[in-house]
C-alpha positions in Angstrom: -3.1 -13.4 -20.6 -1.0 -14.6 -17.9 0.9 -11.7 -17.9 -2.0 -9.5 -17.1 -2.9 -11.7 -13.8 0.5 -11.9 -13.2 0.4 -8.1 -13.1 -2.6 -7.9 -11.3 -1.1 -9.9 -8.4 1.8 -7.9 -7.9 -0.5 -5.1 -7.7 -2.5 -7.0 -5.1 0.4 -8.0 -3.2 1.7 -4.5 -2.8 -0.8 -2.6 -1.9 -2.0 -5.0 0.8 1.4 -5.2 2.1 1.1 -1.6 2.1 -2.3 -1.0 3.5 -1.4 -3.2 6.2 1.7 -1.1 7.2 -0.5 1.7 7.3 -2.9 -0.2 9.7 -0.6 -1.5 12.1 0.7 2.2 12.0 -2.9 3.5 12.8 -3.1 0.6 15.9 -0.2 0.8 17.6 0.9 4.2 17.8 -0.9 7.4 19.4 -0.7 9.7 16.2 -1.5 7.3 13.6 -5.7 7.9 13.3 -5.0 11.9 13.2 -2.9 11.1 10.6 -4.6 8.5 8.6 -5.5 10.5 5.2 -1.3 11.6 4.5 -1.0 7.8 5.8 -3.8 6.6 2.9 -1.7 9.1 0.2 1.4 7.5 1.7 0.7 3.9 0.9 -0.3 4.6 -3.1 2.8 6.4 -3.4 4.4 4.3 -2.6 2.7 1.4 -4.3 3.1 3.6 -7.6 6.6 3.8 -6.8 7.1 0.2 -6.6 4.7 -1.2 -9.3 6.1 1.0 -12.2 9.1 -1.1 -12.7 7.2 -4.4 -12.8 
């Protein structure tokens, strides 16, 4: 059972640190809201990507 949280917080953990990549990208540049959707597909790529091997 604590495997399974244990997962669950990795998961968590990425994809906020993720998501919030993706945000600051949105606030702080001038092209980042026209390109929020490939930004969106970006960031569960890449949290795929890293959350296979755990």
């Amino acid at each position: 059972m604590f495997q399974v949280g244990l997962l669950l917080l990795i998961a968590g953990v990425l994809y906020h640190g993720f998501n919030g990549l993706r945000i600051i990208l949105m606030d702080f540049t001038s092209w980042g809201v026209r390109y929020q959707r490939q930004l969106w597909y970006a960031v569960w790529a890449l949290f795929v990507v890293f959350y296979l091997p755990s």
